[in-house]
Every structure is written in structure tokens, then in C-alpha cells.
C-alpha positions as a LaTeX table, in Angstrom:
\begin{tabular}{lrrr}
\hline
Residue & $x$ (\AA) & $y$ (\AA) & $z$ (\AA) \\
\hline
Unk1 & 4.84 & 15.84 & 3.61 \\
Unk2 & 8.34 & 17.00 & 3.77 \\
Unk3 & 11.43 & 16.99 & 2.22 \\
Unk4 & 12.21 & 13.98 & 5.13 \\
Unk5 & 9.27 & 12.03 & 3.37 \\
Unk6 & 9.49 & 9.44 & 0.67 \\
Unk7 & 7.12 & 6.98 & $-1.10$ \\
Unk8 & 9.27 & 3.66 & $-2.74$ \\
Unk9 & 6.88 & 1.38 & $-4.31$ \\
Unk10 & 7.87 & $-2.62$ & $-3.93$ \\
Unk11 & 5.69 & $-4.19$ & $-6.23$ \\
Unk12 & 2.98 & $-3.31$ & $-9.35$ \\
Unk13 & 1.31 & $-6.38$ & $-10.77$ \\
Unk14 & $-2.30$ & $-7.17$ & $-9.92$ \\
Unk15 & $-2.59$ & $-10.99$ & $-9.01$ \\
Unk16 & $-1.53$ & $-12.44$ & $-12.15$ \\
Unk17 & 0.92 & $-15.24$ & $-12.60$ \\
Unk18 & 4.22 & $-14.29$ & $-11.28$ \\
Unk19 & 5.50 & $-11.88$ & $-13.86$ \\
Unk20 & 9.31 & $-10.57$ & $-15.04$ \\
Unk21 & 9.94 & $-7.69$ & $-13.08$ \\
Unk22 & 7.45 & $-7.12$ & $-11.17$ \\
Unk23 & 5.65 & $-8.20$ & $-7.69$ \\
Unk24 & 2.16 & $-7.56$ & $-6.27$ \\
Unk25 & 0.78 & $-5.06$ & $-4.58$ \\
Unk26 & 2.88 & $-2.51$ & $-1.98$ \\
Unk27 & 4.66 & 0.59 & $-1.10$ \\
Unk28 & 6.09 & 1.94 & 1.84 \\
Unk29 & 5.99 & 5.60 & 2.83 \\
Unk30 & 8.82 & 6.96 & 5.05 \\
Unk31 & 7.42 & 9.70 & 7.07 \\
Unk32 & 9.52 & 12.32 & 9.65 \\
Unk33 & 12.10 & 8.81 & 9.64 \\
Unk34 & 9.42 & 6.31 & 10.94 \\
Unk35 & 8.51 & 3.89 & 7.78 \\
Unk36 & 4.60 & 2.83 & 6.71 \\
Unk37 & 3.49 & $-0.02$ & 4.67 \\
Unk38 & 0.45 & $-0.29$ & 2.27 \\
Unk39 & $-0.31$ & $-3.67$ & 1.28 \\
Unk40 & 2.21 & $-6.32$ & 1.43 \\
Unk41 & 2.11 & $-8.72$ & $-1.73$ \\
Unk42 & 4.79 & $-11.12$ & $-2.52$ \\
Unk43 & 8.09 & $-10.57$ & $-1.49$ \\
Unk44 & 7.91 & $-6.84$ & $-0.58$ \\
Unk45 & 10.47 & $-7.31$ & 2.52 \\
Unk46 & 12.59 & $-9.26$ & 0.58 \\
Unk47 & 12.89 & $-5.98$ & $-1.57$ \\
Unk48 & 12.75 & $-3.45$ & 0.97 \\
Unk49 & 15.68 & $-4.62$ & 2.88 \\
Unk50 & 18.20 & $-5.43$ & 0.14 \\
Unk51 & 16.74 & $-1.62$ & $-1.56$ \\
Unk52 & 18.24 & $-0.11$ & 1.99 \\
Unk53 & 14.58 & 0.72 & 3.38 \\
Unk54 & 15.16 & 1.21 & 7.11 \\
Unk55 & 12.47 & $-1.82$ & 8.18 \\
Unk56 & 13.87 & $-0.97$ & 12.11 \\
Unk57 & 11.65 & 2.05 & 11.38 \\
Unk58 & 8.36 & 0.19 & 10.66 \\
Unk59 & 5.57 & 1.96 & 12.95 \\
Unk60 & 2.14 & 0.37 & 11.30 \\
Unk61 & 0.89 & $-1.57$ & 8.34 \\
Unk62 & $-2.19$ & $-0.70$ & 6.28 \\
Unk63 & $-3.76$ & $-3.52$ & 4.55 \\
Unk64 & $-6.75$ & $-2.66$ & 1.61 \\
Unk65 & $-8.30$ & $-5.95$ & 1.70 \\
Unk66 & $-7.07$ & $-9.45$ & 1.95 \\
Unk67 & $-6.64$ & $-10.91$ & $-1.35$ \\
Unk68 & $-3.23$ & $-13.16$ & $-1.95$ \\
Unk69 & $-1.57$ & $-10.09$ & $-4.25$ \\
Unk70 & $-2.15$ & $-7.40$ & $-1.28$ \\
Unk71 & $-1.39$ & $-9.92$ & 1.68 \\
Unk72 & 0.90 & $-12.70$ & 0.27 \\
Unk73 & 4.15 & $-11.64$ & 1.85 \\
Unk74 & 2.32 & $-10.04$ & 5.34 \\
Unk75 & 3.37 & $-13.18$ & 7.06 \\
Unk76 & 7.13 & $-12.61$ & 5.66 \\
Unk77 & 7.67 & $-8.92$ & 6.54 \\
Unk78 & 6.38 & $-10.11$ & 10.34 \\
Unk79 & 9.00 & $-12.90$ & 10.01 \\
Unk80 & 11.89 & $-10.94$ & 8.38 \\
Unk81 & 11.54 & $-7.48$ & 11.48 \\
Unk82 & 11.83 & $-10.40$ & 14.23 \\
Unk83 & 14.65 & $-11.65$ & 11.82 \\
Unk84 & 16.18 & $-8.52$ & 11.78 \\
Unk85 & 16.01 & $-8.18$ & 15.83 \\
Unk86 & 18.10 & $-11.63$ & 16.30 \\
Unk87 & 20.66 & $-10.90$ & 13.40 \\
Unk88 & 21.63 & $-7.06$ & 14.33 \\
Unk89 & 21.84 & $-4.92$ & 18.02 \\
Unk90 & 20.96 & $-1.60$ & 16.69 \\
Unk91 & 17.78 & $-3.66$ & 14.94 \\
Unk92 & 16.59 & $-5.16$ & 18.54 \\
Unk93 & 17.62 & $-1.84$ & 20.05 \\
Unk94 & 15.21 & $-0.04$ & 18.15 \\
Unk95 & 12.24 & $-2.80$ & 17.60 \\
Unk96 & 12.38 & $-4.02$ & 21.26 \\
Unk97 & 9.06 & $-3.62$ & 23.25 \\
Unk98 & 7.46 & $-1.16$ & 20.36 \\
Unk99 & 4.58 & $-1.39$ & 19.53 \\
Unk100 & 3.50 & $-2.13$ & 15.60 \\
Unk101 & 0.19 & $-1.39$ & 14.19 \\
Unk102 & $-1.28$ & $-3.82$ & 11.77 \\
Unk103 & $-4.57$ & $-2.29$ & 10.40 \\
Unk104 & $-6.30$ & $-4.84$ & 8.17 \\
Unk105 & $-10.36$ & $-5.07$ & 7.46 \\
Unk106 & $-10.32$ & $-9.16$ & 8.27 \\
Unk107 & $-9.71$ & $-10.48$ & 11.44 \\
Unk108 & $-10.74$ & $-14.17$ & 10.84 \\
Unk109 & $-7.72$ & $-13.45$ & 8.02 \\
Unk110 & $-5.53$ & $-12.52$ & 10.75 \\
Unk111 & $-6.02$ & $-15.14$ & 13.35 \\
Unk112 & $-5.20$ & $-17.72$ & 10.27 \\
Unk113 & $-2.30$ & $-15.37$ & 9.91 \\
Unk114 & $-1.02$ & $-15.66$ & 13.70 \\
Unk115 & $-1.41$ & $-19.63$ & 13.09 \\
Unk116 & 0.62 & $-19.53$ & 10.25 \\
Unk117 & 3.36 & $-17.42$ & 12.12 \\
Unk118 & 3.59 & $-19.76$ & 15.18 \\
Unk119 & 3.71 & $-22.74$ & 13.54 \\
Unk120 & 7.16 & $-21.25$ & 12.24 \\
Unk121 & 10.60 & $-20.98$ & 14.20 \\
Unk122 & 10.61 & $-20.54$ & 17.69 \\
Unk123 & 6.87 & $-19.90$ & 17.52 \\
Unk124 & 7.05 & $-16.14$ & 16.25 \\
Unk125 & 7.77 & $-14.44$ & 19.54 \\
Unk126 & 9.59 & $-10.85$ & 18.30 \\
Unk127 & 10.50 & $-8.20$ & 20.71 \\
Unk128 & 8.18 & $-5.84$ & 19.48 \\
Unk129 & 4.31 & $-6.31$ & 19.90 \\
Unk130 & 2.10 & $-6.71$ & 16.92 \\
Unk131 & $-1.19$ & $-4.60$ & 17.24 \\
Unk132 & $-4.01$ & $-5.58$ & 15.38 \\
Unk133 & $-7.05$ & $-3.58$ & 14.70 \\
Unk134 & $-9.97$ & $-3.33$ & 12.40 \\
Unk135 & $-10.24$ & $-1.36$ & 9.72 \\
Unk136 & $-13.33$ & 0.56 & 9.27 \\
Unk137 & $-14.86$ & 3.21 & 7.89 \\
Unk138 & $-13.24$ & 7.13 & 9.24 \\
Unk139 & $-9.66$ & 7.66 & 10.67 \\
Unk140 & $-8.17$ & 4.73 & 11.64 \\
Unk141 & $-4.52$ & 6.23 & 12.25 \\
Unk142 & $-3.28$ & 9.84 & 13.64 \\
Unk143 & 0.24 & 9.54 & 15.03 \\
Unk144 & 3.60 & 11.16 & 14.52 \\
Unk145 & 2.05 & 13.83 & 11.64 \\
Unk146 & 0.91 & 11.03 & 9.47 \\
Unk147 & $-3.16$ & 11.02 & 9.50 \\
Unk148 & $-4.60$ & 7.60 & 7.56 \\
Unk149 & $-8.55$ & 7.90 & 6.48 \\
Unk150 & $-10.38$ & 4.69 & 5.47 \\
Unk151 & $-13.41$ & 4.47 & 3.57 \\
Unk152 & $-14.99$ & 1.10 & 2.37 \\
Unk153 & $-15.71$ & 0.66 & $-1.75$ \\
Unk154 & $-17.49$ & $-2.31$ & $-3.46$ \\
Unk155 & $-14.28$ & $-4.56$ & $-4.33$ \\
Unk156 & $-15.56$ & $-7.33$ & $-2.72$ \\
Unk157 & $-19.38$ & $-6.44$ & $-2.57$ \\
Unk158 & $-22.00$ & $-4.12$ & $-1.21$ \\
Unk159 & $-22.96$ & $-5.93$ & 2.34 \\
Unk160 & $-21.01$ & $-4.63$ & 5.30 \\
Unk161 & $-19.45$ & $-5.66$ & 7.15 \\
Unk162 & $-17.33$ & $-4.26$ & 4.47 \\
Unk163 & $-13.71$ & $-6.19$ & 4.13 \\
Unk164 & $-12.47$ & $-4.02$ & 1.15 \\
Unk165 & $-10.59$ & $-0.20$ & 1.88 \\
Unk166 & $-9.06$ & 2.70 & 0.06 \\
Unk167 & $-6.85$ & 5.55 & 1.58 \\
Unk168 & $-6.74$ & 9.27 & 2.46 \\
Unk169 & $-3.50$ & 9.23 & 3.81 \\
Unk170 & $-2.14$ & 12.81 & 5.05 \\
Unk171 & 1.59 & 13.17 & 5.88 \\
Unk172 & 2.62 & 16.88 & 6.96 \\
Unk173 & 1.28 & 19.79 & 4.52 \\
Unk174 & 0.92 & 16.38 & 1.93 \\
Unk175 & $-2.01$ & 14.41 & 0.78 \\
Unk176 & $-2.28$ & 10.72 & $-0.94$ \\
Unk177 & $-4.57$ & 8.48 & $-1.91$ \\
Unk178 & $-4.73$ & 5.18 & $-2.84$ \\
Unk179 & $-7.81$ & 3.63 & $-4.08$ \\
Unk180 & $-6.56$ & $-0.27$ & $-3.25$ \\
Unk181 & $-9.12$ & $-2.03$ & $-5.51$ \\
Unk182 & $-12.33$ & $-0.72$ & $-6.59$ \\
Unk183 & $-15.29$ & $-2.26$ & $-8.11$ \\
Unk184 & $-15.71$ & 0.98 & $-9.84$ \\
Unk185 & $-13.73$ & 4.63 & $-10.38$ \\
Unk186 & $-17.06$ & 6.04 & $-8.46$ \\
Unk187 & $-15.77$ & 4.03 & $-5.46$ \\
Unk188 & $-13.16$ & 7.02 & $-4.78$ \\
Unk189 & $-15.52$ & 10.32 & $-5.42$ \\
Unk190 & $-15.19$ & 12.38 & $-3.13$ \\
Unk191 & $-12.01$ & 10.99 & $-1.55$ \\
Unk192 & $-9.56$ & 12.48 & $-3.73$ \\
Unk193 & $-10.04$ & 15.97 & $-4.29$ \\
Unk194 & $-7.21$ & 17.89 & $-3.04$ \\
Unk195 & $-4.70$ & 15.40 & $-2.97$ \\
Unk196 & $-1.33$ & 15.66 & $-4.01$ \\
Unk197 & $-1.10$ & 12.18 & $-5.44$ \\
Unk198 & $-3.36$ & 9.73 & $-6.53$ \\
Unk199 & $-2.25$ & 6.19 & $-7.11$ \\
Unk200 & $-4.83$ & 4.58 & $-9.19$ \\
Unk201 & $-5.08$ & 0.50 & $-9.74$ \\
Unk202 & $-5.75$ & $-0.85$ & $-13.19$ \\
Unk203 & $-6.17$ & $-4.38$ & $-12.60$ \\
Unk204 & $-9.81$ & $-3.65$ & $-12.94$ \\
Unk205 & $-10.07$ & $-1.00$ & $-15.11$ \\
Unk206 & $-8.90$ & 0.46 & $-18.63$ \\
Unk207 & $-6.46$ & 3.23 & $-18.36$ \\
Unk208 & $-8.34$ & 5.64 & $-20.70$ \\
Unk209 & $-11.27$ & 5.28 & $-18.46$ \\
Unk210 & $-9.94$ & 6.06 & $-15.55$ \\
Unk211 & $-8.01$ & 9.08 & $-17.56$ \\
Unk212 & $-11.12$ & 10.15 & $-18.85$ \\
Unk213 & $-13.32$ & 9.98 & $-15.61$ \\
Unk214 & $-10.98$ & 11.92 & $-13.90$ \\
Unk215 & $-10.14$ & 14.50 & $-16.55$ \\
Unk216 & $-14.20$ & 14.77 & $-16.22$ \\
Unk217 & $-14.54$ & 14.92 & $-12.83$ \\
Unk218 & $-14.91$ & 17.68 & $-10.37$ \\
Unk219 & $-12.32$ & 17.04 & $-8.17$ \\
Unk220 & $-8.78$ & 17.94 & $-8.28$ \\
Unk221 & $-5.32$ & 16.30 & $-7.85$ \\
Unk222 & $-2.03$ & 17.14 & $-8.60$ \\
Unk223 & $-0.92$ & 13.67 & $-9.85$ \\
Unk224 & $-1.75$ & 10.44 & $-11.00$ \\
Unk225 & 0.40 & 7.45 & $-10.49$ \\
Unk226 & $-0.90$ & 3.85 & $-11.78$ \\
Unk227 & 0.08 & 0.62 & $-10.24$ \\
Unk228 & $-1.80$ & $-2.91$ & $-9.80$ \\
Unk229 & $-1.41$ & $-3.09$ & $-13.10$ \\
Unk230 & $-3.65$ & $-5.43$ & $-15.15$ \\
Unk231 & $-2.33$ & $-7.17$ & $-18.31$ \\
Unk232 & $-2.69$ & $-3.72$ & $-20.77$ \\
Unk233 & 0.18 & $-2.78$ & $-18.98$ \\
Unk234 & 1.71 & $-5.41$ & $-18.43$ \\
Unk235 & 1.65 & $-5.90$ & $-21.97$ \\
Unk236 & 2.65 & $-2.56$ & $-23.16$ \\
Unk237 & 3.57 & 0.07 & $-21.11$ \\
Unk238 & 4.87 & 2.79 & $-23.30$ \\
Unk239 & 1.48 & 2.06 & $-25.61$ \\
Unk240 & $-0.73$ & 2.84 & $-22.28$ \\
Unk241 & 1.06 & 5.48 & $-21.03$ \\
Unk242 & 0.74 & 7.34 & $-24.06$ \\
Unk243 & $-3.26$ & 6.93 & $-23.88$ \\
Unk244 & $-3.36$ & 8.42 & $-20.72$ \\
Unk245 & $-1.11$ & 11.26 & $-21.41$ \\
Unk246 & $-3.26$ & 12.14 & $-24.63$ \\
Unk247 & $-5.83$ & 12.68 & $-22.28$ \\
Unk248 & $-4.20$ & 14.20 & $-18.73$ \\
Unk249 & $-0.97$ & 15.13 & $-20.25$ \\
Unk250 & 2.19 & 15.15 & $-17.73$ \\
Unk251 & 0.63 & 14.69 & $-14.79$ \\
Unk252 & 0.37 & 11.46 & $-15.06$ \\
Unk253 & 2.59 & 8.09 & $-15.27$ \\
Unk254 & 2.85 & 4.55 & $-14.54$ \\
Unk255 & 4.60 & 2.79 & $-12.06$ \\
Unk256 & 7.25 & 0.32 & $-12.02$ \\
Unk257 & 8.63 & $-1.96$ & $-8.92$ \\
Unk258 & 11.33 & 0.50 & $-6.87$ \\
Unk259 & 10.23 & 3.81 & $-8.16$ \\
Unk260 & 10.55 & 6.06 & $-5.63$ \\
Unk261 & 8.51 & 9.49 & $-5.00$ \\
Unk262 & 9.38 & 12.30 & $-3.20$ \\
Unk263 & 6.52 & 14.42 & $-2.68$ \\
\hline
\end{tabular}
């Protein structure tokens, strides 16, 4: 990744009630000035756009799996780019006739998707045209230096076809990975080793744990990042992040809605 490239996560809570301060599950990577998504829970357009995130920019969206906190505002970012297109020139300028790649591991989820869309205004005809594909296991992105390897973990169970993803994603010289939700840390061995950031979900799994097992394990990474945070965090934040640091010191820290990294 380069100096060009930014990560600004939208939104940190696992699917609890709503809580202060915090939204579900997504960030958005800004690569060589074309813009990624990662999830889309609740609201995350609604903050992008008033943060200043260029959403003209969008190029594909990754979705993990299709629970309500990773998926809840998918149908909203959709609505808010053609939005965009009928409210600004330089916004239809750039979205007009491009295409957008929507990479999610459900496509009965997405045709109930499309329903929902054209049963809204003017039937949800944007000048840009929405790509879906499947995810699967293997590379399921390589485009414009940004390289996006999916491999299936146990979330939602052991039978494939599997409906449930985590993340290699390499941008320039730059590696991340995001482990989505796992049924256990083991889902991610192998996957991470190398990377220049690991962002780590907790609505599953105790901090120390996960701190521990990594601290353990084999493979390297320069830094940890939690988010989908489960209710120890939400809780108390300063009292968790001060477990994990006893045990992987500095590298590691935990994420709150708008924190942006520059990697």
C-alpha cells in the first residue's frame, strides 16, 4: 500500500442492540484514489459521505457473510451512489456506465436484495452497473494493484456450499486481513502470516484469547486492530485494551467508528 492508501473504519459493534457511538460492521479502503468497501452494516454511507469519503470512487464491495450487522445498510450505500449521480454532475460524470463489483457469498441474499431496491424510487435504475458475483474460495478480485483472497471459515457451519468469508486483501507492497467472523481463531491459520495488519473480530471471542493464540502462534503480523466488538468492549474499553497489551504490547489496539489507518 502506499502513502495514496487509507483504511477509515465506519462502524465496530457486532449485532447488538443499537449502541452509543458506534455502528456495525464496515470499513472502506481507499486504494491508488479508487475506494473499497468491506461489509456494509448500518448506516455506513450515511457516515462515509458526511466523513468526506469520495463514494464517486467506489470500484467493488466485499461482503463476509450476510448477517443483518455486515449487510444492513448494503441496500442504502446502492441507494445513496445512484443518489449521489442525480444530486451532483461531477458524481454522474464519474459513476456513469462503470461498472461496480459486489462480491458477496449469497446470491438468494442478493436477489431479495435487488427486490428490495426496485420496489424503491424510480425502481433503482443508477447509471452505473452493479456486478454481482460469488464469493468463493481463492482470488476473487485483482484489479488496479489491489489483490482480494477469500477463504471460507466455520461462522455459519462446516457444509459447503460455504456462505461465510475472511480476507487476504493485498494493496501495493501492503497486506491486510480481516477475519469477518469466525467460529474459531483456527479459522484464520495460515491466512495471516505476513500481513501488515490484522483486524480481528471479538464478537465471538475473548480478547485475551485471541492475544494469547496469536502471541503463540507461528505466524507473523505487524499489527492487530480489533473491531466487531462484543459486549467486553463495549463495556470497557480501556479495561480490554490493557489485557491485550499485557500480552502483545503496542502492537495492538482497538477500534472505534472513524478511525482511520494509514498503512
Amino acid at each position: 500500500m502506499n502513502t495514496q492508501s487509507k483504511l477509515t473504519i465506519l462502524g465496530t459493534c457486532s449485532g447488538t442492540e443499537p449502541m452509543p457511538g458506534r455502528h456495525h460492521t464496515s470499513f472502506t479502503l481507499l486504494h491508488d484514489q479508487r475506494l473499497y468497501w468491506f461489509d456494509a452494516g448500518e448506516s455506513c454511507s450515511y457516515t462515509a459521505h458526511l466523513s468526506g469519503i469520495d463514494m464517486p470512487a467506489t470500484e467493488a464491495i466485499f461482503i463476509s457473510h450476510t448477517h443483518m450487522d455486515h449487510i444492513g445498510g448494503l441496500p442504502n450505500l446502492l441507494w445513496t451512489l445512484r443518489k449521489l449521480a442525480t444530486v451532483s454532475e461531477d458524481a454522474k460524470r464519474r459513476l456513469a456506465n462503470r461498472e461496480i463489483r459486489l462480491l458477496i457469498p449469497d446470491m438468494d441474499v442478493f436477489e431479495g436484495l435487488m427486490a428490495v431496491m426496485r420496489g424503491t424510487e424510480g425502481g433503482f435504475q443508477p447509471v452505473f452497473d452493479l456486478v454481482p458475483a460469488l464469493v468463493t474460495d481463492g482470488i476473487i478480485y485483482e484489479q488496479h494493484g489491489l489483490r482480494v483472497q477469500a477463504r471460507h471459515n466455520f461462522h455459519l457451519g462446516p457444509s459447503a456450499p460455504f456462505k461465510s468469508y475472511s480476507f487476504r486483501i493485498e494493496a501495493g507492497p501492503k497486506t491486510i486481513v480481516y477475519s469477518g467472523d469466525v467460529k474459531s481463531i483456527q479459522d484464520i491459520d495460515g491466512l495471516i502470516d505476513g500481513a501488515d495488519l490484522l483486524l480481528m473480530e471479538t464478537g465471538h471471542h475473548k480478547v485475551d484469547q485471541v492475544c494469547q493464540y496469536l502471541k503463540d502462534s507461528d505466524e507473523s503480523f505487524d499489527k492487530l486492530v480489533f473491531l466487531h466488538h462484543g459486549r467486553a468492549i463495549l463495556a470497557d474499553p480501556a479495561r480490554e485494551l490493557a489485557t491485550a497489551q499485557s500480552i502483545l504490547g503496542d502492537k495492538v489496539q482497538i477500534a472505534d467508528d472513524g478511525m482511520e489507518l494509514h498503512l
